[in-house]
C-alpha positions as CSV (number, residue, x, y, z in Angstrom):
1,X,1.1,-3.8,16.5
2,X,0.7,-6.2,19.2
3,X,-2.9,-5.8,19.9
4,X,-3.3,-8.3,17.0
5,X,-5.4,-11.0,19.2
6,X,-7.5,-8.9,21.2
7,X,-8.6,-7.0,17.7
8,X,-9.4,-10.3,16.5
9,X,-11.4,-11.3,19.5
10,X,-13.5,-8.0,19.5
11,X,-14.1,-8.5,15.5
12,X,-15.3,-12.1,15.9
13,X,-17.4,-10.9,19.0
14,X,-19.1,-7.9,17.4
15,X,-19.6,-9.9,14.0
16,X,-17.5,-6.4,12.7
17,X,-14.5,-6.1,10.1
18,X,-11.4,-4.4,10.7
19,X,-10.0,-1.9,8.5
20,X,-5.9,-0.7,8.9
21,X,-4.6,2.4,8.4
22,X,-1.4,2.4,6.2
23,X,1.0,2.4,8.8
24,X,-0.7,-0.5,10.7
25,X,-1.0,-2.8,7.5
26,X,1.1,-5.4,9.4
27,X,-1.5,-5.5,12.1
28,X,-3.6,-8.0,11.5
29,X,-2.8,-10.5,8.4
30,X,-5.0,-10.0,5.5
31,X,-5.8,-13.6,5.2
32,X,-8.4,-13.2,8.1
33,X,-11.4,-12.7,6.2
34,X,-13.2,-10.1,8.1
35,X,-10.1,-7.6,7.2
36,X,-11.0,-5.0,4.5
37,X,-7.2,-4.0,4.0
38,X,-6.7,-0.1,4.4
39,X,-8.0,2.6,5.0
40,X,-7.3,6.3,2.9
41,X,-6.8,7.2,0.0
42,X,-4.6,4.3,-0.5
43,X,-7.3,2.1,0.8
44,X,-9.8,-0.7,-0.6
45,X,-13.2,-0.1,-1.5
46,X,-14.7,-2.6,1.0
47,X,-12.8,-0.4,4.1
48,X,-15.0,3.0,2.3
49,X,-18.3,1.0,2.3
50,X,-17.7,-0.7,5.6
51,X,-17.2,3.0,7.1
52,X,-20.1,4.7,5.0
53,X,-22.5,2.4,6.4
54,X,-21.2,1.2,9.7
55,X,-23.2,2.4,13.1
56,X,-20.5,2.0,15.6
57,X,-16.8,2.7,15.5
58,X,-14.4,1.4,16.9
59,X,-10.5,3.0,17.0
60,X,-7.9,1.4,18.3
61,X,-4.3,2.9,18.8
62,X,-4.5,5.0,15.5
63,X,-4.6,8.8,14.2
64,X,-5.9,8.5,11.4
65,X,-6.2,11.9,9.7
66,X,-8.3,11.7,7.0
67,X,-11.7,11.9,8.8
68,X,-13.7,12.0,4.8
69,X,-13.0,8.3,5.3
70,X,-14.7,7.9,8.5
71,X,-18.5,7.9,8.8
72,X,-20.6,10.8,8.7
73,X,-20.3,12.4,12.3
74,X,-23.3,11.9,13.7
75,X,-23.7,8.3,11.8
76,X,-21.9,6.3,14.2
77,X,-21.5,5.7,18.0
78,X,-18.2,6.2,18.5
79,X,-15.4,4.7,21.1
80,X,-11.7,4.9,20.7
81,X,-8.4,3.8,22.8
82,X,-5.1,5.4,22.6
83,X,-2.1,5.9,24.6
84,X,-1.8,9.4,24.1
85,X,-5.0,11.7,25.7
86,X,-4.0,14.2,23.0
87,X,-5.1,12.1,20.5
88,X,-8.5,11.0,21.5
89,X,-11.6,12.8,19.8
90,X,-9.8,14.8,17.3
91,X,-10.5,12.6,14.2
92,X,-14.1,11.5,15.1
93,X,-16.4,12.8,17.5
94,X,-16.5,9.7,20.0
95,X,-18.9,9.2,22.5
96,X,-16.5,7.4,24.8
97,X,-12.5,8.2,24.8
98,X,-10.5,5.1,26.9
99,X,-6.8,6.1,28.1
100,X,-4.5,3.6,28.1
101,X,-2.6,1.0,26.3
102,X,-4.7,-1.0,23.3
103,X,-3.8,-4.5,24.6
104,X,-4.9,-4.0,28.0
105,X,-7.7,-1.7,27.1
106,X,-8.9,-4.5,25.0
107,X,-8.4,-7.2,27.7
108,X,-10.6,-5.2,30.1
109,X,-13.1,-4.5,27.5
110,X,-13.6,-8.0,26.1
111,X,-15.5,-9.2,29.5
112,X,-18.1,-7.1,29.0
113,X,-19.2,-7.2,25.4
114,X,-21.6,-10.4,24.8
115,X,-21.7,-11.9,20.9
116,X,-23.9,-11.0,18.3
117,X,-25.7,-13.5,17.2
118,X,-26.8,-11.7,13.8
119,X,-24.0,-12.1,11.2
120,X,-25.5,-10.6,8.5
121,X,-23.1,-7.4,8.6
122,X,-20.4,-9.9,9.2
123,X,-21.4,-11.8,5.7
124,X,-21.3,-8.8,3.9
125,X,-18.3,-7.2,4.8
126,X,-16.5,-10.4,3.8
127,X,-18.6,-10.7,0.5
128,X,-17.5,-7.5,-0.3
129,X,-13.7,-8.3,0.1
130,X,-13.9,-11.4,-1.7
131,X,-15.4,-9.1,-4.0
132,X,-12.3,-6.5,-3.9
133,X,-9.4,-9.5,-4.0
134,X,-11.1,-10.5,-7.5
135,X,-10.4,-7.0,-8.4
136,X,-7.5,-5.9,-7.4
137,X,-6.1,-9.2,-9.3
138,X,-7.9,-8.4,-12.0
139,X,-6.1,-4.8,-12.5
140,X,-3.1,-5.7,-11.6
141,X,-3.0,-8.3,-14.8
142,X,-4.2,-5.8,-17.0
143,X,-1.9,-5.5,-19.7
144,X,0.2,-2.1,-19.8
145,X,3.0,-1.1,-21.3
146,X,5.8,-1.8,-20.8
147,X,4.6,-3.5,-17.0
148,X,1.6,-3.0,-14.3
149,X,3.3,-1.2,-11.5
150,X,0.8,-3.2,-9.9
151,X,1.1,-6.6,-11.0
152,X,4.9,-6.0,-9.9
153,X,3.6,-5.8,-6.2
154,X,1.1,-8.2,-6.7
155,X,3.7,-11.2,-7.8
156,X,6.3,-10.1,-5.1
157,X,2.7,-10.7,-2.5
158,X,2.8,-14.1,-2.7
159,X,6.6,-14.6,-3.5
160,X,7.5,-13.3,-0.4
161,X,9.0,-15.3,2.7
162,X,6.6,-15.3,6.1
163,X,9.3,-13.0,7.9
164,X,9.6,-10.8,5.2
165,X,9.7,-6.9,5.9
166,X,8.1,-4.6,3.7
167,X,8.8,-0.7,3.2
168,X,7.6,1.6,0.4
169,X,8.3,5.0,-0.5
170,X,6.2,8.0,-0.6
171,X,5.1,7.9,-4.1
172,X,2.9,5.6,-6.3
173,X,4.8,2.8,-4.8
174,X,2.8,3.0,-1.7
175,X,-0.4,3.2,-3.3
176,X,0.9,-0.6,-5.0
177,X,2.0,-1.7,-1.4
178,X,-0.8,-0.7,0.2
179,X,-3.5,-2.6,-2.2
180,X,-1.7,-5.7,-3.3
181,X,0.5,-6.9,-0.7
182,X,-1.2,-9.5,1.2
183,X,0.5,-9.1,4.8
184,X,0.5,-12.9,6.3
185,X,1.5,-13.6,10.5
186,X,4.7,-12.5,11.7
187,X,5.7,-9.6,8.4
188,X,6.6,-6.0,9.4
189,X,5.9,-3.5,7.2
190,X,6.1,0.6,7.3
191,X,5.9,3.6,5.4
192,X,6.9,7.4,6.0
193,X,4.4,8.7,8.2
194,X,3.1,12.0,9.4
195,X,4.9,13.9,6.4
196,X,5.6,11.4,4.2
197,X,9.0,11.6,2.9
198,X,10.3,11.1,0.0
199,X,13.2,8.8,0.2
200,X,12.3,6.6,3.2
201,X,12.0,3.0,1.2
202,X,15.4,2.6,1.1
203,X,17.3,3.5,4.5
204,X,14.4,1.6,6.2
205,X,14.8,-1.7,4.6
206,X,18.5,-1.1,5.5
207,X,17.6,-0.1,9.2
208,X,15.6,-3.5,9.5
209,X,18.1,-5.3,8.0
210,X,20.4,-4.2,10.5
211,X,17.6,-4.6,13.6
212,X,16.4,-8.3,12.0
213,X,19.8,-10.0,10.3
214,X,18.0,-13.0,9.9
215,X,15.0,-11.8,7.9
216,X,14.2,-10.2,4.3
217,X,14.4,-6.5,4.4
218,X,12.4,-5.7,0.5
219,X,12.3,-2.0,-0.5
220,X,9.4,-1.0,-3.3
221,X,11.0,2.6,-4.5
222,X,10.4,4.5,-7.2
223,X,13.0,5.9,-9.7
224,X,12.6,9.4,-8.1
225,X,13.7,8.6,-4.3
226,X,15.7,6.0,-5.3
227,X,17.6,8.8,-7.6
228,X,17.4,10.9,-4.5
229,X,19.1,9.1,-1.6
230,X,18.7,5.4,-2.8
231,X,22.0,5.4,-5.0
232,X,23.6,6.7,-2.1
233,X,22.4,4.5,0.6
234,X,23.9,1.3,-1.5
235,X,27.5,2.5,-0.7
236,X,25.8,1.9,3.3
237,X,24.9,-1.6,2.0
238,X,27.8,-2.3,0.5
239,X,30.1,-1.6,3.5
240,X,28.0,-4.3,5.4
241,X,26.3,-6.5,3.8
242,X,28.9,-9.4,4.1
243,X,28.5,-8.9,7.9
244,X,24.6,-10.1,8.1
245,X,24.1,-13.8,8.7
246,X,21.3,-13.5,5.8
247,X,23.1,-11.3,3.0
248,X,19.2,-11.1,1.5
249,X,18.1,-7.2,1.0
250,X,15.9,-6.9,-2.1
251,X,15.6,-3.1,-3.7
252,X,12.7,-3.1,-6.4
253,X,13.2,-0.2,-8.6
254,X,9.9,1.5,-10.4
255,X,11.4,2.8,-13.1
256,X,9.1,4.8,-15.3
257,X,11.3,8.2,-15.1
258,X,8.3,10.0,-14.2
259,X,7.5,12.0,-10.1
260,X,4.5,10.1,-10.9
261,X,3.0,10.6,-7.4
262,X,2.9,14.3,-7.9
263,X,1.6,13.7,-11.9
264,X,-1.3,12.4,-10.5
265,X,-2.2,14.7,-7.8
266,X,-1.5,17.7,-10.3
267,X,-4.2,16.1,-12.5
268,X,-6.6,14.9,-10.3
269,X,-6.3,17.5,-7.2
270,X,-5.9,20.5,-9.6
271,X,-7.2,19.5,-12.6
272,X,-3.5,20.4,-14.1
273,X,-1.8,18.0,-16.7
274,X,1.4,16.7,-16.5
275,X,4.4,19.3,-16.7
276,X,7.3,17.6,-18.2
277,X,10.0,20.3,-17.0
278,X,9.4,19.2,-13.5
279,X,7.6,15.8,-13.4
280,X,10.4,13.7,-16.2
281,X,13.5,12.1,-14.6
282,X,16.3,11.1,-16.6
283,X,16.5,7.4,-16.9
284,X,19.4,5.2,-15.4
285,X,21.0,1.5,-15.3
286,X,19.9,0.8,-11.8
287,X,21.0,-2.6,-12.0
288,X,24.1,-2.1,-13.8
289,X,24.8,0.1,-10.8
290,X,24.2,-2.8,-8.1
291,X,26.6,-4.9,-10.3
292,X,29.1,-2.4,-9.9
293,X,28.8,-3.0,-6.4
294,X,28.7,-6.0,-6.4
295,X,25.3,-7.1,-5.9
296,X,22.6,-8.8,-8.1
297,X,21.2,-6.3,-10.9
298,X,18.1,-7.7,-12.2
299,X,16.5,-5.6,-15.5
300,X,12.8,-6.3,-16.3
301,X,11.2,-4.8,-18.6
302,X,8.6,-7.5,-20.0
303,X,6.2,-8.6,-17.4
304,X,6.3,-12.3,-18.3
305,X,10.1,-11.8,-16.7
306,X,8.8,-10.3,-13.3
307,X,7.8,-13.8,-11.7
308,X,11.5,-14.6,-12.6
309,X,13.2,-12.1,-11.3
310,X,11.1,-11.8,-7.7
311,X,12.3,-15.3,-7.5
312,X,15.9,-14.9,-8.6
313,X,16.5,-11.7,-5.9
314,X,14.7,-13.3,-3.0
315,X,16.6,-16.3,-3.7
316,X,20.6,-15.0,-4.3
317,X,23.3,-14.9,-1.9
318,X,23.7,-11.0,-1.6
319,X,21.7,-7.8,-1.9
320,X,20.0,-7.2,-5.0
321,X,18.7,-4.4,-7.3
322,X,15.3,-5.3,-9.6
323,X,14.9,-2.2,-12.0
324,X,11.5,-2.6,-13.8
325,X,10.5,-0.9,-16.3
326,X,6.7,0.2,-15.5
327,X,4.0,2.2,-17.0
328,X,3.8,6.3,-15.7
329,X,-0.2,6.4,-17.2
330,X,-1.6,3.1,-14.8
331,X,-3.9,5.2,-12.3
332,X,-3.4,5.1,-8.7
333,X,-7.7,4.5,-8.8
334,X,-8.9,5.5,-4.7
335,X,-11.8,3.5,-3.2
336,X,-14.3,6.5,-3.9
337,X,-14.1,8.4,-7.0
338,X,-16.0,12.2,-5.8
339,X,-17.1,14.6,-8.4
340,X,-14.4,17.0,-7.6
341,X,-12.0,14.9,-8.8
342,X,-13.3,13.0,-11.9
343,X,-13.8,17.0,-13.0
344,X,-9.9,17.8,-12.3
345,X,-9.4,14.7,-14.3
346,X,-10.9,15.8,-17.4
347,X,-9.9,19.1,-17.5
348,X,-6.2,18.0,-16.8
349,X,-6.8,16.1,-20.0
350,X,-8.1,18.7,-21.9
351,X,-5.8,20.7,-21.2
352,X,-3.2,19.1,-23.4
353,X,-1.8,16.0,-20.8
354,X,1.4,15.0,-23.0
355,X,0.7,11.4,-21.9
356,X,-3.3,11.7,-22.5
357,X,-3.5,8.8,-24.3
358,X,-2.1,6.4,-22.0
359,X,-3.6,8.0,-19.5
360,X,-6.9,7.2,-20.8
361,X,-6.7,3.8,-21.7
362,X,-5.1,2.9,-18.6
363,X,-8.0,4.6,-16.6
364,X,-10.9,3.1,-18.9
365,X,-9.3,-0.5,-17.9
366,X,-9.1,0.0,-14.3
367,X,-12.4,1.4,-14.3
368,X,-14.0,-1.5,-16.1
369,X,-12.0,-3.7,-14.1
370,X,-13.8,-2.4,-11.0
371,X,-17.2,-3.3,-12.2
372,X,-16.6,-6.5,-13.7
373,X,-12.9,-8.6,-13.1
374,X,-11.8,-9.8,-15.8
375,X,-13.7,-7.6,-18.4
376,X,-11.0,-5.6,-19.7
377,X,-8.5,-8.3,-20.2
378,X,-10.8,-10.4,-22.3
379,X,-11.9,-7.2,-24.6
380,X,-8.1,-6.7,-25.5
């Protein structure tokens, strides 16, 4: 996380862009324009093209798992820095492993790489992000019902105050975090890693309130791991709270009573549609529940009210509960759509999905939204 500058310096010598893997989305800001965002499954289409036609790669303090999102083996020449020798070479095969920490690794590299003049891989990688911002606002407007998930995410982006600290949980929240939020200089923001728990929104936002009493813990949570541990974890805040010299610790609820995360893997890793008996949560007054505590409950469930609200939490004297109201059958849509999986998606449909035609409409505007931004919100 501190290797921000010498990244920076290597990208502007190499004429490269950078991509960032979830748990390093605070890296770099995503105002530079030679960032593609992430990296994954959660990632942004100019990250996948970037890495299907790169011919060097670069990896700096990261082990990134997912290797289908790396180039080809054999593609790219390959060099990577990390603390840990364990870690070098498993994800890609490099050509040249460097042992040691990424900020002075990078300081003794940067001597001995000389500018590239041609800035034509440069021009494109930043086209193509231009490109991707245009759509991922796009989508995120597109009407749904009752809210976007995404739009939610989008209008906290630019809501949110330069010290701000971001977690999300381990379900379609991060998917919304990880796309739309624009990181600027000087946020933190993390995720559960390595296993990916659900639950970890909450107590994190909490833990950097407690590590940063100064700054704006915000928690994106869905209605699941919020049922799961969140409720509890307010009884935590509301023992301190009064004690922090900001009282500011914004909880946004994503409240479409559905594991949604898990809905959408069922349907597009197995092809299986959505089984109510284990995938529908019961609904509850999350906000009526922060009053109770004596907090700010905010209820939105029309998104002309989401601007609002953002404003009104981030702006109120004590910690504060948003529970929106958002649509289960918005797709979580990955940078790269494969075969496999646009085959799971249909049969899951044809197979009876009880929410098949949301699920449908939702997906046909995303899709189009892809291809041309703006498109599907003018053919409504």
């Amino acid at each position: 996380m501190d290797a921000g500058p010498e990244v920076t310096e290597v990208a502007n010598l190499l004429g490269c862009g950078v991509a960032k893997a979830l748990l390093g989305k605070a890296a770099l800001p995503d105002d530079l324009p030679f960032v593609t965002g992430g990296i994954g499954l959660l990632g942004t289409t100019p990250s996948w093209n970037m890495m299907m036609n790169c011919d060097t790669l670069l990896m700096v303090g990261s082990s990134f798992p997912y290797a289908e999102f790396l180039p080809k083996e054999g593609q790219a020449r390959g060099v990577q820095i990390d603390i840990d020798p364990r870690m070098v070479g498993i994800r890609y095969p490099m050509e040249l492993n460097l042992i040691g920490d990424s900020v002075q690794s990078l300081r003794a590299l940067i001597p001995l790489l000389k500018r590239k003049e041609d800035r034509s891989w440069r021009e494109k990688i930043e086209s193509d992000i231009r490109d991707w911002w245009k759509t991922e606002e796009a989508r995120a407007k597109e009407s749904a019902n009752p809210i976007n998930p995404e739009f939610v995410a989008w209008e906290l982006s630019r809501r949110l105050p330069d010290n701000a600290i971001l977690s999300a949980d381990s379900g379609t929240t991060a998917n919304w975090y990880g796309r739309a939020i624009k990181m600027r200089e000087g946020m933190k923001g993390s995720v559960s890693g390595s296993l990916a728990s659900l639950g970890a929104a909450v107590p994190y936002a909490i833990a950097a309130k407690f590590a940063y009493p100064d700054r704006v813990p915000v928690a994106l949570t869905g209605d699941g791991a919020f049922q799961m541990n969140g409720l509890n974890e307010m009884l935590t805040v509301k023992k301190y709270w009064k004690e922090w010299s900001d009282p500011r610790l914004v909880f946004i609820v994503f409240n479409n009573q559905d594991l949604n995360q898990v809905t959408w893997e069922q349907r597009i890793e197995a092809g299986d549609p959505k089984l109510p008996m284990t995938q529908s949560i019961p609904d509850m007054p999350y906000a009526a529940f922060a009053e109770s505590l004596g907090f700010r409950g905010i209820r939105v469930d029309k998104p002309e009210d989401v601007g609002r609200a953002l404003d009104e939490a981030l702006s109120t004297n004590s910690p504060a509960v948003i529970d929106v109201y958002t649509d289960p059958d918005v797709p979580t849509i990955p940078p790269h759509i494969t075969f496999e999986q646009a085959k799971n998606f249909s049969t899951a449909l044809l197979h009876m999905d009880p929410d098949e035609g949301g699920v449908i409409k939702e997906s046909v505007k995303s899709v189009v939204e892809g291809i041309v931004p703006g498109l599907g919100e003018k053919d409504k």
